[in-house]
C-alpha positions in Angstrom: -68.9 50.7 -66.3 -65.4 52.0 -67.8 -66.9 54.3 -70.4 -63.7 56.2 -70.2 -61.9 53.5 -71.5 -64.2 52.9 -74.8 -62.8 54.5 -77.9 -66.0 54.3 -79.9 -68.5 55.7 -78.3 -71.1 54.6 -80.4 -73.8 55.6 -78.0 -73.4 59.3 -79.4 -74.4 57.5 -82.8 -77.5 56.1 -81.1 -76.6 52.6 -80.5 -77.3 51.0 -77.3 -73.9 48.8 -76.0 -76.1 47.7 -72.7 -79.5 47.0 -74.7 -81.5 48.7 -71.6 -82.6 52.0 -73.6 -86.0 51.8 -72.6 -85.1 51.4 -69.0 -82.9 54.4 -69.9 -86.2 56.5 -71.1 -88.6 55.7 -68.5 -86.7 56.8 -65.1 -87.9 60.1 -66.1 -89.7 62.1 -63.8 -92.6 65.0 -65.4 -90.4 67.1 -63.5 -86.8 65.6 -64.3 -88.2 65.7 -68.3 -89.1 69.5 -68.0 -85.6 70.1 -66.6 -84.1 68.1 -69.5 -86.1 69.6 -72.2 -85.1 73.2 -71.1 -81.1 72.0 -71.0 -81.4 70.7 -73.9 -82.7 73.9 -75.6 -80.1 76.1 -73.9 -77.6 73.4 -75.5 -79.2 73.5 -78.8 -79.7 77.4 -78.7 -76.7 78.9 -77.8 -73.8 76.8 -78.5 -70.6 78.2 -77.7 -72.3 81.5 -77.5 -73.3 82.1 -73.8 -71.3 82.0 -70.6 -72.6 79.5 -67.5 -73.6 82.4 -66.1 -76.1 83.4 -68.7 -77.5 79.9 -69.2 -77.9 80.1 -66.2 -80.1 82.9 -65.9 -81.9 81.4 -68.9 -82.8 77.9 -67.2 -84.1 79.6 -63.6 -86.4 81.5 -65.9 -87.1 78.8 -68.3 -87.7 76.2 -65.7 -90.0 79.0 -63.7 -87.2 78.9 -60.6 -87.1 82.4 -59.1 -85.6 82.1 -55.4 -81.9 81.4 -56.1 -79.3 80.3 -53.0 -76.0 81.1 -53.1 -73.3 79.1 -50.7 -70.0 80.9 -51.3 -66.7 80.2 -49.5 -65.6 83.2 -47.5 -62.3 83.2 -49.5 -64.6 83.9 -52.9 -66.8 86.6 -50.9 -65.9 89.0 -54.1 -66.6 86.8 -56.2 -70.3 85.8 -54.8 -70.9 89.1 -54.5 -70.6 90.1 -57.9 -72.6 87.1 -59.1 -75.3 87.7 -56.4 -75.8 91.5 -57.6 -75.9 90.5 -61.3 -78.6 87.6 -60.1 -80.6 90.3 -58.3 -81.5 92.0 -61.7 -83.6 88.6 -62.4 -83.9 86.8 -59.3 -84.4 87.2 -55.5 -81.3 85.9 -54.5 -80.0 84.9 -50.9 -76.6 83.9 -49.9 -75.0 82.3 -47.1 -71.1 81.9 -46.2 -69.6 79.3 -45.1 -68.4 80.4 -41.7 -72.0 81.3 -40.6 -72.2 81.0 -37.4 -68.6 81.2 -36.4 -68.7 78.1 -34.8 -64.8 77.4 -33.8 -63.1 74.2 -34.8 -62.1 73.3 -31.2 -65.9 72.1 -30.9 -65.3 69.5 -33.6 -61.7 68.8 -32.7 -61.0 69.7 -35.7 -57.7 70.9 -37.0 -56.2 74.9 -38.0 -54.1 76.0 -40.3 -52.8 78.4 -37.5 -52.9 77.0 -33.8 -52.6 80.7 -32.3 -55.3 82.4 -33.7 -59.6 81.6 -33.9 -60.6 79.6 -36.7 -64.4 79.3 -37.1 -65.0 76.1 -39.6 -66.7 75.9 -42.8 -70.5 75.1 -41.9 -72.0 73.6 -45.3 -75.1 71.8 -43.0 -76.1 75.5 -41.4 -75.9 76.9 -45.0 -78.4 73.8 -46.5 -80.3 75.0 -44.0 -80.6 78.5 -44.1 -81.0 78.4 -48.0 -83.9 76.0 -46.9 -85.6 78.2 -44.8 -85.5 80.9 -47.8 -87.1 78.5 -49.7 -85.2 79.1 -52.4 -85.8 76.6 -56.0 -82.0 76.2 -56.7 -78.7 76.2 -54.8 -75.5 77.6 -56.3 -72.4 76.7 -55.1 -69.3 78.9 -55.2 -66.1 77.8 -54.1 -66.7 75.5 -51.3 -64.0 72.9 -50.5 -63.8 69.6 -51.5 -65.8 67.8 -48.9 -68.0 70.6 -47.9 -69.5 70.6 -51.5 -70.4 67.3 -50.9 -72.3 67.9 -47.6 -74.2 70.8 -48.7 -75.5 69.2 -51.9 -76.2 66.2 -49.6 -78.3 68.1 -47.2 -79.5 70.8 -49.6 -83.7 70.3 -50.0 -83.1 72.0 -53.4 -81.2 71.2 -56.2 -77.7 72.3 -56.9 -75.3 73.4 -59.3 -72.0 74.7 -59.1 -70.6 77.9 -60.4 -67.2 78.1 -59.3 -64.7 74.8 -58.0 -62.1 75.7 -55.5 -59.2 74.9 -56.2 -56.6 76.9 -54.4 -53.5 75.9 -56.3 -54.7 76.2 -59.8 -57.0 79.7 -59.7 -60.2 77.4 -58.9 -60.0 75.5 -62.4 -59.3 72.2 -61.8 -59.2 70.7 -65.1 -56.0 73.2 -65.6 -54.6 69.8 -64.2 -56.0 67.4 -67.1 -54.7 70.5 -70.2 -51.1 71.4 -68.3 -48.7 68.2 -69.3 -46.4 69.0 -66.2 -49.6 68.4 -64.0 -50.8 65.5 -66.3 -47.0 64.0 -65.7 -47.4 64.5 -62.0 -50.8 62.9 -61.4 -49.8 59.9 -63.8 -47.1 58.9 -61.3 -48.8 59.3 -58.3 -49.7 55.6 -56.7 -50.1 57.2 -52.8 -51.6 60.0 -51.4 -51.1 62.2 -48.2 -52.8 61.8 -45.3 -54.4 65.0 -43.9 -54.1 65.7 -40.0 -57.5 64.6 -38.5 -56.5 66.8 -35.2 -57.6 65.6 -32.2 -60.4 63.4 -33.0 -57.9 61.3 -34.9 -55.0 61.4 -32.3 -57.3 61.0 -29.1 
């Protein structure tokens, strides 16, 4: 599949370039269907009128979800805590940060930013975790890094969406990179990447 490459798309027409529509229809799930109809009708609704954060609040109470989770990054802890108070007015909201625990990176071998001082590391398993034993009936993610994301909506026993992408360089919006041409001309001509220092795990 290269749909990025196809300059028609004709599928947003209706027509069916893989002829498997019906398999398309019936994956499906009651539940999965509710979910869609309600996106759908936020889609249809309020079109360029409400913010994430509002449809938001409209599909948790659409959908019936009223336990929300919040995994912020500690670097975003103002951030999550103005979304979390707003939240409260609706929902009951609990939140976790990602250096719960304060378990130190030496126990993973893992590497620092700063040798000399403690650095506790980002624990997105403990915060799927914790947000599961709140029982909460969605996950929101805010600001976790690349990587972590993935664990915690790995391990999360709800579902998940994101509210905020970090992305330290560019404010935490990536897709400045796609818009700003210097960045577009800087990703286009890049055929290696760096490799990140694994620490100890790597060198031992």
């Amino acid at each position: 599949m290269n749909c990025d490459l196809c300059s028609e798309k004709s599928c947003y027409q209706g027509n069916d370039c893989l002829d498997r529509r019906d398999e398309a229809r019936e994956i499906y799930a009651p539940v999965d269907k509710k979910l869609h109809q309600v996106s759908t009708a936020i889609e249809g609704s309020f079109y360029m009128q409400k913010t994430r954060v509002e449809e938001l609040i409209v599909f948790c109470r659409e959908t019936g979800m009223e336990r929300l989770g919040v995994a912020f990054c500690v670097g975003l802890s103002e951030e999550a805590r103005v979304l979390c108070s707003y939240l409260r007015n609706f929902f009951s909201v609990s939140s976790v940060c990602c250096k719960v625990c304060g378990v130190a990176k030496e126990d993973f071998e893992l590497p620092k930013i700063k040798d000399e001082r403690y650095e506790a590391m980002c624990n997105p398993l403990f915060q799927a975790r914790l947000l599961e034993e709140e029982k909460t009936d969605l996950n929101l993610l805010v600001g976790l890094c690349i990587g972590h994301d993935i664990l915690f909506s790995k391990h999360s026993h709800a579902p998940v969406t994101t509210m905020i992408v970090k992305d330290r360089v560019l404010t935490h919006n990536p897709v400045g990179a796609l818009y700003s041409r210097y960045y577009k001309n800087k990703i286009s001509g890049i055929t290696e990447v760096d490799k990140p220092d694994y620490g100890k795990a790597a060198k031992g």
